[in-house]
LODRENKOL-362851 format. One line per 2 residues: number of its first residue (from 1); their letters; for each residue y, x, z of C-alpha. Coordinates in nm, 2 decimals, decimal comma. Layout:
<atoms>
NUM	A	Y X Z | ... .
</atoms>
This chain:
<atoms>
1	XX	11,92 11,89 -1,95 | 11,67 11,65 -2,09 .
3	XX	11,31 11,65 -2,06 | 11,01 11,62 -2,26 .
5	XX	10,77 11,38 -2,24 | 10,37 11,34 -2,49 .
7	XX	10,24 10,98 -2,49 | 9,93 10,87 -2,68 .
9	XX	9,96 10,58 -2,95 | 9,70 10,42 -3,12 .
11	XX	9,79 10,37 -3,51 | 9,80 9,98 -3,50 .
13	XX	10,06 10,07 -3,26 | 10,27 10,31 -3,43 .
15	XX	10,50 10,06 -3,62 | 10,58 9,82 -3,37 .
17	XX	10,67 10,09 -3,14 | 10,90 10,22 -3,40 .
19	XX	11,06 9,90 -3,40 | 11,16 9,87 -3,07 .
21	XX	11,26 10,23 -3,08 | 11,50 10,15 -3,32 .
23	XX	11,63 9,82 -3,16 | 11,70 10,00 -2,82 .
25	XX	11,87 10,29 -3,03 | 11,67 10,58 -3,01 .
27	XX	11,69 10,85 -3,27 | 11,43 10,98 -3,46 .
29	XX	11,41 11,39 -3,43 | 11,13 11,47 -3,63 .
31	XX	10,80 11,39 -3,74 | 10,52 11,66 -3,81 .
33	XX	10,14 11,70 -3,83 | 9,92 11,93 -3,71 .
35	XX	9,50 12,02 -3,69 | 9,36 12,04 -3,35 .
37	XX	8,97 12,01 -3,36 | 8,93 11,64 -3,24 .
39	XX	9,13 11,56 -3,61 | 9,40 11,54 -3,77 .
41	XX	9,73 11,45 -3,58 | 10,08 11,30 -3,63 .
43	XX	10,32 11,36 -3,38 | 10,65 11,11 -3,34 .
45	XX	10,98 11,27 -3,12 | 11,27 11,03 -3,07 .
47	XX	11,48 11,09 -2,80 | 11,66 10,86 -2,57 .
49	XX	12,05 10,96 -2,52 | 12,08 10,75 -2,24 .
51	XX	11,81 10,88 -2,00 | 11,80 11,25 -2,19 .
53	XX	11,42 11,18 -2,24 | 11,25 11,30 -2,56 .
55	XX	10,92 11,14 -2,59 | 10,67 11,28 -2,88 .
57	XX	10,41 10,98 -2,97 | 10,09 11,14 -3,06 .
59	XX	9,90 10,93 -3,34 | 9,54 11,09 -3,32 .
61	XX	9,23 11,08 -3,61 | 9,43 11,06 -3,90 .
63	XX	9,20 11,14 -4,23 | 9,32 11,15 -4,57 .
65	XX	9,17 10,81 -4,61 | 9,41 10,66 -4,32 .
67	XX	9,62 10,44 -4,46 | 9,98 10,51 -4,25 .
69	XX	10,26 10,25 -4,27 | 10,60 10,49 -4,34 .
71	XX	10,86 10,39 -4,10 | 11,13 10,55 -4,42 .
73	XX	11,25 10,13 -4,40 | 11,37 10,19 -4,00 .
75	XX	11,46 10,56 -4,00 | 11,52 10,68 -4,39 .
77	XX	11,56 11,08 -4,23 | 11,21 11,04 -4,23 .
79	XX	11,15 11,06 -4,58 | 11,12 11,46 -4,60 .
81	XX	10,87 11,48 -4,27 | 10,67 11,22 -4,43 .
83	XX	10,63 11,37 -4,81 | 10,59 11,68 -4,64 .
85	XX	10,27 11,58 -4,42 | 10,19 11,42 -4,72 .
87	XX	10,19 11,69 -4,98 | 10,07 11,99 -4,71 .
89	XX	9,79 11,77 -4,50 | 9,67 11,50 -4,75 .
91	XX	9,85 11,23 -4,55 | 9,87 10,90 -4,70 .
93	XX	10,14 10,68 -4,62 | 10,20 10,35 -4,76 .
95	XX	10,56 10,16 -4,83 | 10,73 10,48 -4,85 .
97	XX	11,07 10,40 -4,97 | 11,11 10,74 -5,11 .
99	XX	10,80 10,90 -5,24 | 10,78 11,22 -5,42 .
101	XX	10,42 11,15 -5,52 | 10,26 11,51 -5,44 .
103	XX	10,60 11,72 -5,57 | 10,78 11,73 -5,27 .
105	XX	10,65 12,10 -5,20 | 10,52 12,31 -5,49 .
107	XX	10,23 12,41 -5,36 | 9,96 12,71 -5,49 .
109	XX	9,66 12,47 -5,43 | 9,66 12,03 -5,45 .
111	XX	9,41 12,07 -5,10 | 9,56 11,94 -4,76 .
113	XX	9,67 12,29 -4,58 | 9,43 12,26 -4,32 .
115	XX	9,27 12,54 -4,18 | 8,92 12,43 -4,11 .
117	XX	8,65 12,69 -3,95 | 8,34 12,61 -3,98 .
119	XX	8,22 12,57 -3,63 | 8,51 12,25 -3,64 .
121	XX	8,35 12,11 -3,96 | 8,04 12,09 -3,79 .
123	XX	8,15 11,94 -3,52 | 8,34 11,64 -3,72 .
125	XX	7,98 11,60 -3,92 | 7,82 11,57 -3,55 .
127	XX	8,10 11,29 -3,49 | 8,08 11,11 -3,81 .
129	XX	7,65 11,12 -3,75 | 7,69 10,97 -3,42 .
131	XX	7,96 10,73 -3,52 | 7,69 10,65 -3,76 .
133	XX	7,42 10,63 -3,57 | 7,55 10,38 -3,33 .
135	XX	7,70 10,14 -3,64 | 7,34 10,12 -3,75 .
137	XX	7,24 10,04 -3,38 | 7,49 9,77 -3,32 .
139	XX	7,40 9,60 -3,63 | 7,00 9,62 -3,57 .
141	XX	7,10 9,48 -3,22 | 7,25 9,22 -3,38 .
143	XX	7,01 9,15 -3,64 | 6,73 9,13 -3,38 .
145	XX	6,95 8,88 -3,16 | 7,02 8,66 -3,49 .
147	XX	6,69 8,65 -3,50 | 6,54 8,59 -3,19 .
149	XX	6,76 8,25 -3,18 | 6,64 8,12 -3,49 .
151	XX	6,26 8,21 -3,40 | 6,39 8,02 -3,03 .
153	XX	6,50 7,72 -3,25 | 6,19 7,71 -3,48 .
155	XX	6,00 7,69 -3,15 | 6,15 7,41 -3,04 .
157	XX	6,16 7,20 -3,33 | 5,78 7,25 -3,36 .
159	XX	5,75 7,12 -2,96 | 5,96 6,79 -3,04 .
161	XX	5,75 6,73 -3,35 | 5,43 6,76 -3,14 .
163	XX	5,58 6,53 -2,84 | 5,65 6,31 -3,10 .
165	XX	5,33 6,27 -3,27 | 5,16 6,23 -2,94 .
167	XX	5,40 5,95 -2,82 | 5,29 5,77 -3,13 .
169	XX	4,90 5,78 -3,03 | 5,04 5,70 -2,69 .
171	XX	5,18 5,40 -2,85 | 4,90 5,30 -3,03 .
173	XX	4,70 5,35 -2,74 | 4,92 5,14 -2,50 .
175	XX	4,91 4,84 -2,81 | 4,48 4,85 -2,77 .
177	XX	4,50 4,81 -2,44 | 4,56 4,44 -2,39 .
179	XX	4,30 4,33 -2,63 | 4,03 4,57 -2,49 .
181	XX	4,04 4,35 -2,14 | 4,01 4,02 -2,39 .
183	XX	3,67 4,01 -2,31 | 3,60 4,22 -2,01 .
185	XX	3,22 4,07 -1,91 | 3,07 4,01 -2,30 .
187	XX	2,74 4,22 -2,30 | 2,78 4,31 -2,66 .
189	XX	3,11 4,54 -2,75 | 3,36 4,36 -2,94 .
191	XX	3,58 4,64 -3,14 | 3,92 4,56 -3,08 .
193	XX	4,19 4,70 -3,36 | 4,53 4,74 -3,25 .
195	XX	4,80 4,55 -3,42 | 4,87 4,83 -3,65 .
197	XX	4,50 4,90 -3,75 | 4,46 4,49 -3,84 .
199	XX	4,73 4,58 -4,12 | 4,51 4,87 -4,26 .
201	XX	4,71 5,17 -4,07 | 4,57 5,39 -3,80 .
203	XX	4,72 5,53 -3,50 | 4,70 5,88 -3,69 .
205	XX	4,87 5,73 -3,97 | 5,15 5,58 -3,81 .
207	XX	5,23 5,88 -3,59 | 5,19 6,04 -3,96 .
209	XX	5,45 5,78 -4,10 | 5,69 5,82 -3,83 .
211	XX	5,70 6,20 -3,83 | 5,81 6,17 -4,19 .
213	XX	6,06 5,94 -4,09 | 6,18 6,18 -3,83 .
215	XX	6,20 6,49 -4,07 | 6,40 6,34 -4,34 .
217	XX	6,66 6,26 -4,04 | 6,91 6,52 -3,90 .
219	XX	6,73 6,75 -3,68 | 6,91 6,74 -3,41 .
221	XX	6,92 6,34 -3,39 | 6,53 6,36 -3,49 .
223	XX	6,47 6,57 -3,14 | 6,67 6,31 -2,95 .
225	XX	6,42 6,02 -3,14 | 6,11 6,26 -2,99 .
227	XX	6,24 6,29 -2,69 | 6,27 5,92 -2,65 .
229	XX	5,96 5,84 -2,79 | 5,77 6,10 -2,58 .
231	XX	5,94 5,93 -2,23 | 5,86 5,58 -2,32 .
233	XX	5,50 5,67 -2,40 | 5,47 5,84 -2,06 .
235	XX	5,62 5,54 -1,86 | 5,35 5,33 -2,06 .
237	XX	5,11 5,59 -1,96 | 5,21 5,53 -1,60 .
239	XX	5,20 5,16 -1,61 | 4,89 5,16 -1,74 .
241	XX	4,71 5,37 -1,46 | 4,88 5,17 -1,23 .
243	X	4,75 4,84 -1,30 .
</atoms>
């Protein structure tokens, strides 16, 4: 007395199961197909002498376009089960070590004897709609999301050009400010230059000259150089209000 036994296996599955199959000697009883509404499905016996347990390994959503590795190269008595679901159903395997390509059964009609009614085709177009459906979703998701982070980095290359740019006015600023106390008490203002405005450059220009210098550098060294710049003007900034 043995007993029966259905398992599901997913088709990545289906050879390496096989192969272990084979290695702990079970034998292979038969392999057939059959159309239940949710698709196309191969089912797998071997049985187990030992234990008297005959397991049937259900490989489900098989289309005509799925390739299926042959397991002919482990259990050869395969062959004829294989051409059969092959020639009958539209089943394509692949490494078959003895393929009857399409003659194996003379059939009246080259179609896959599948009886389809039409309330089933429907319902596969449904399936293959809402598979559809949520592909286009997930890669619109994704889309967006790609997006979103480069719009996020954009943004903050634009806020370390701008800190930069106002740490050099800072600095020129912070470079007046000795010479503006020079003369503190003279009735008549005395326009002071900074260093950088005696040599014919203004504070614009030089925060002009060293944002040029800072974009032809690698970006994210350049936002390190802002950042820098950007403290150092505000502790000047500090030290100046405090004296």
């Amino acid at each position: 007395m043995y007993t029966v036994e259905f398992q599901e296996l997913k088709l990545e599955d289906l050879l390496p199961t096989v192969q272990s199959l084979k290695y702990l000697g079970a034998r292979f009883v038969q392999m057939f197909a059959e159309n239940p509404e949710s698709g196309l499905d191969l089912v797998y016996t071997f049985y187990d002498e030992q234990a008297q347990v005959a397991t049937n390994y259900v490989v489900g959503d098989i289309t005509p376009e799925t390739p299926v590795p042959s397991i002919q190269n482990l259990y050869l008595s395969s062959f004829s089960y294989e051409n059969e679901a092959h020639d009958l159903f539209g089943v394509w395997f692949v490494n078959m070590k003895l393929d009857f390509g399409g003659h194996f059964f003379n059939v009246a009609e080259e179609a896959p004897m599948a009886i389809i009614t039409p309330e089933v085709a429907a319902a596969r177009a449904k399936r293959a709609k809402v598979r559809a459906a949520q592909e286009a979703k997930a890669k619109a998701a994704a889309a967006k999301e790609k997006a979103a982070a480069a719009g996020a980095g954009a943004a903050a290359v634009g806020t370390a050009q701008a800190a930069a740019v106002a740490a050099a006015k800072a600095q020129a600023a912070a470079d007046a400010a000795p010479a503006s106390k020079a003369n503190p008490d003279a009735s008549t203002p005395v326009e002071v230059k900074t260093t950088s405005e005696a040599g014919g450059i203004t504070a614009d220009q030089r925060a002009k000259m060293m944002e040029e210098k800072l974009a032809a550098m690698d970006p994210e060294k350049a936002a390190k150089v802002r950042a820098a710049l950007a403290a150092k003007a505000a502790r000047e900034a500090a030290a100046k209000d405090g004296e």
